[in-house]
C-alpha positions as CSV (number, residue, x, y, z in Angstrom):
1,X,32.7,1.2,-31.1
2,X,30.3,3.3,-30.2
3,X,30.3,7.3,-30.9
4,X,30.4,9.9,-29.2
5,X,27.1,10.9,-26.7
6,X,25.3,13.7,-27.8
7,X,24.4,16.1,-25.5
8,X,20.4,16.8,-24.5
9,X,18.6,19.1,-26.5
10,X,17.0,22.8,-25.1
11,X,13.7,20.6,-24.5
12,X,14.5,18.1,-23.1
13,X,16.8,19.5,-20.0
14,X,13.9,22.4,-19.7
15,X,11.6,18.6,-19.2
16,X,14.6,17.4,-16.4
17,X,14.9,20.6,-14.8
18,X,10.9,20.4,-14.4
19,X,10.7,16.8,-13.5
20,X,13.4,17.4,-11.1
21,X,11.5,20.5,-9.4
22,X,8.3,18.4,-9.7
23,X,10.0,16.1,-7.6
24,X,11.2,18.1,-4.7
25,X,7.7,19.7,-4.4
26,X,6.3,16.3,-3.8
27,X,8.8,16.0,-1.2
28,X,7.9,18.9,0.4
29,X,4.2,19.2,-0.2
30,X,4.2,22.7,0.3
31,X,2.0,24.0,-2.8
32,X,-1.0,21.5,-2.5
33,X,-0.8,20.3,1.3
34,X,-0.5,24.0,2.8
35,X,-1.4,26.7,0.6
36,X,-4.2,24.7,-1.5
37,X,-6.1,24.3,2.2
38,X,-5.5,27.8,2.8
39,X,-6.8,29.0,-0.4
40,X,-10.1,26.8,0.1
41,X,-10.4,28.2,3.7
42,X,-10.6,31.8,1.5
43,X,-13.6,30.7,-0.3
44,X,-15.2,29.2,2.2
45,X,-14.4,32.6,4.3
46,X,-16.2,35.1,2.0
47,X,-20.3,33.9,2.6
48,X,-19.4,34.5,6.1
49,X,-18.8,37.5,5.4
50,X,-20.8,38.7,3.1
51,X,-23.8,36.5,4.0
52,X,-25.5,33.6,2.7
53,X,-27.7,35.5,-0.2
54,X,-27.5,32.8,-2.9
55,X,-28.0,35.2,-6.0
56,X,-25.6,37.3,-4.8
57,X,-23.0,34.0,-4.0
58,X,-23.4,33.2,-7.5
59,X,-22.5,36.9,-9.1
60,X,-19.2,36.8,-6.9
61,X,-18.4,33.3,-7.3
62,X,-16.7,33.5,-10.6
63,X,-14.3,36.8,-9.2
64,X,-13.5,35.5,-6.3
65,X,-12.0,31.9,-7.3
66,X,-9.8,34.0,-9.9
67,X,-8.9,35.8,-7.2
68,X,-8.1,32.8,-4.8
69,X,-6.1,31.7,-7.4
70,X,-4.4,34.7,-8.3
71,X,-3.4,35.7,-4.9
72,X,-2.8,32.1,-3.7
73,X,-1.2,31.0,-7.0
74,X,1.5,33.9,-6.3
75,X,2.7,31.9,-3.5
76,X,3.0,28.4,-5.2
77,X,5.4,29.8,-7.9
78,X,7.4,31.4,-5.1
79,X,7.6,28.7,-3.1
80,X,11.4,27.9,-1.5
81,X,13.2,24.8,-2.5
82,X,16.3,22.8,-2.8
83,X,16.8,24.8,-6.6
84,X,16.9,28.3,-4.8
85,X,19.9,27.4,-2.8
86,X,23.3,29.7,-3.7
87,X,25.0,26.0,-4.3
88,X,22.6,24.5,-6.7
89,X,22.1,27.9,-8.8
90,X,25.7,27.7,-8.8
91,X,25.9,23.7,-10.4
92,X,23.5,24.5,-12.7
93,X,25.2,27.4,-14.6
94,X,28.5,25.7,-14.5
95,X,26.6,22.5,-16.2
96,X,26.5,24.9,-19.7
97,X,22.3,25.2,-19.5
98,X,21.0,28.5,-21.0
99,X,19.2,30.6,-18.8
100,X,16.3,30.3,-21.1
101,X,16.1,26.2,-20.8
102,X,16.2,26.9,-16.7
103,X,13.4,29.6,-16.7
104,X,11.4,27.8,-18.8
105,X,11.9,24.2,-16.8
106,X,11.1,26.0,-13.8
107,X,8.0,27.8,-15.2
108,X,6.3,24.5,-16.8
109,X,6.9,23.0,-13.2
110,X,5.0,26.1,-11.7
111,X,2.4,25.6,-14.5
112,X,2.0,22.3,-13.5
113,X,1.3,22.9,-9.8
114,X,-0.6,26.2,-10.7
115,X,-3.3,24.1,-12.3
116,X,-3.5,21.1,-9.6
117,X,-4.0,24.0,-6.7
118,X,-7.1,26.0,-9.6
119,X,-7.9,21.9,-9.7
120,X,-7.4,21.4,-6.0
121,X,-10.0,24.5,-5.0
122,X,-12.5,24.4,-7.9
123,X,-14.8,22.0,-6.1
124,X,-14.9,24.2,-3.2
125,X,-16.1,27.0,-5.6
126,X,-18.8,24.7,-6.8
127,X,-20.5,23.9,-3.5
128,X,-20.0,26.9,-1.9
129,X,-20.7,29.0,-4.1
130,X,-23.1,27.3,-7.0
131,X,-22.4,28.9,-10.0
132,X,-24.3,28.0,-13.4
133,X,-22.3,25.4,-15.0
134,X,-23.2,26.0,-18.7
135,X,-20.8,28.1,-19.2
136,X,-17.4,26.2,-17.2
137,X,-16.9,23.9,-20.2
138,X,-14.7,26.6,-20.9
139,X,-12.2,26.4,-18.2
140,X,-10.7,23.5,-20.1
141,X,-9.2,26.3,-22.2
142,X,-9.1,28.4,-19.1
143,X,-7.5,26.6,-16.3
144,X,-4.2,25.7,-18.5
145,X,-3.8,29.5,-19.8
146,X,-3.9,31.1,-16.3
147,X,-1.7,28.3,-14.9
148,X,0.7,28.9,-17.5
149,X,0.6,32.8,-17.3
150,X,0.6,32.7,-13.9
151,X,3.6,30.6,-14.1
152,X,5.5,32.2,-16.1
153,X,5.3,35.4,-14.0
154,X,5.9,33.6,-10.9
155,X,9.1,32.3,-12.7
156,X,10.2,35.5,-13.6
157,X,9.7,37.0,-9.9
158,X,11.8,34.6,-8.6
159,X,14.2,34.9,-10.7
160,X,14.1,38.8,-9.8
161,X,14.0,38.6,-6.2
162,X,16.8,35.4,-6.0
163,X,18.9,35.7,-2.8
164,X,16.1,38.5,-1.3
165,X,15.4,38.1,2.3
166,X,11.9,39.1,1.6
167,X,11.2,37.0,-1.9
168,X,7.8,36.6,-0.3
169,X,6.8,39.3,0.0
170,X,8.3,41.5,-3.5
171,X,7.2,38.5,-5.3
172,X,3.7,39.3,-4.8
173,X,4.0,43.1,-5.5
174,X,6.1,42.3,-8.7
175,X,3.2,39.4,-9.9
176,X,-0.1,40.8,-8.7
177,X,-0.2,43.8,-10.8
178,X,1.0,42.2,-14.2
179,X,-1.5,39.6,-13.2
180,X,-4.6,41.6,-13.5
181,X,-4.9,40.7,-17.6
182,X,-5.3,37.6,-16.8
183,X,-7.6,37.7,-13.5
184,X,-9.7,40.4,-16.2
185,X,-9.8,37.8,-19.3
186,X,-10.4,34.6,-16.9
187,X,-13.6,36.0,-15.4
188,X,-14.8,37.8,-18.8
189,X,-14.9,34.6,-20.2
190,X,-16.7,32.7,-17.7
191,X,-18.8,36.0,-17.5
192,X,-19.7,35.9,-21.6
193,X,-20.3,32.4,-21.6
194,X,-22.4,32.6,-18.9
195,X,-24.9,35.3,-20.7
196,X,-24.6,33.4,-24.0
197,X,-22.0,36.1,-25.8
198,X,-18.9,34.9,-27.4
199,X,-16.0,34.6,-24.9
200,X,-13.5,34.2,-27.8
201,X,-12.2,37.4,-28.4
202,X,-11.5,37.5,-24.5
203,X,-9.7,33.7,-24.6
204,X,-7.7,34.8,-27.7
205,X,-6.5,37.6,-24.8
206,X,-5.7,35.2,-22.7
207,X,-3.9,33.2,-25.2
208,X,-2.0,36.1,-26.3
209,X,-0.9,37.2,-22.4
210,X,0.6,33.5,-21.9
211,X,3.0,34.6,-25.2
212,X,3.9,37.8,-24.7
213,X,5.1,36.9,-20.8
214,X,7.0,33.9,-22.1
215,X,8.2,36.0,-25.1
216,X,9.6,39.0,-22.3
217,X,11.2,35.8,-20.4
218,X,13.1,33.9,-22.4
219,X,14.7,36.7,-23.8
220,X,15.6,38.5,-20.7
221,X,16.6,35.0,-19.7
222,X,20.6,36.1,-19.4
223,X,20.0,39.5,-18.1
224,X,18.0,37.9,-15.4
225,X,21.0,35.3,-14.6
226,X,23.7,38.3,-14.4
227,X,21.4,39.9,-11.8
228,X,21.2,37.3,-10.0
């Protein structure tokens, strides 16, 4: 005789609710087969622009990927799918999950595309642009902590402008200006590293961005639900 099943822990449906999301955005392609291309057709934009001067490519080059990212990762954590519809928002409060486990499934799934699309348009940076690479060892640290604040923010704009006509366009003006810590401690790091100064103080920022934003989420997790 076997006893009775125990229901999933917090973690675990937070992992299924990402996996799940994960899935439909393969389906759909919409983060890394449109708005990756778009976001290297930005880079590749700018020395047209501003000219071909090499030392002044390289100055920029650093600012304007965190930029490309920032404005371009806006739109991959607001992206529409299957999990916006009234229906399924619906299903999933009935199925007992706290509001908390959702945001934070759907934020790890934005984290996760966030840093494929910084991934996706690095290289572009590189060649276009030829920045010193001494100092991007550092982006290991980098890439995940801007994904993940990035994400989170996203996940929380979402969840403010559910049902909106215009999601796509408040989303942006909700995320871009709570953003700019971590566009400032992203290039400062690249920035110190690059001159030989310490970048730590500026990655323990970033660090500390990423938890205060999760922090302000999961625990306007149920206000967020009644609003929506």
């Amino acid at each position: 005789m076997t006893g009775p099943s125990t229901a999933p822990g917090p973690l675990a449906q937070a992992l299924e609710i990402a996996r799940k999301d994960l899935r439909l955005e393969l389906r759909a392609g919409e983060a890394l087969l449109v708005t990756a291309p778009f976001g290297a057709v930005a880079l590749l934009l700018v020395p047209l622009a501003v000219g071909t001067d090499v030392p002044m490519l390289r100055s920029v080059g650093s600012g304007m990927y965190w930029v490309v990212v920032l404005l371009f990762g806006v739109l991959v954590t607001l992206r529409q799918s299957a999990v916006d519809a009234p229906p399924q928002a619906t299903l999933l409060r009935l199925t007992g999950i706290h509001p908390a486990v959702a945001l934070a499934g759907r934020a790890a799934a934005n984290a996760v595309l966030l840093l494929a699309f910084e991934l996706a348009v690095l290289p572009v940076a590189v060649v276009v642009y030829d920045p010193p690479l001494g100092s991007w060892p550092w982006l290991l640290a980098v890439l995940p902590l801007v994904a993940i604040g990035l994400a989170v923010l996203g996940t929380l704009a979402g969840a403010l402008a559910q049902g909106l006509a215009g999601r796509t366009a408040v989303g942006p003006l909700l995320v871009v200006p709570l953003a700019l810590p971590l566009l400032l401690s992203a290039t400062q790091i690249v920035e110190a590293a690059r001159y030989g100064a310490s970048p730590w103080r500026w990655l323990a920022l970033l660090a500390l961005v990423d938890v205060v934003l999760a922090l302000a989420v999961l625990l306007s997790a149920r206000s967020l639900e009644e609003v929506a």
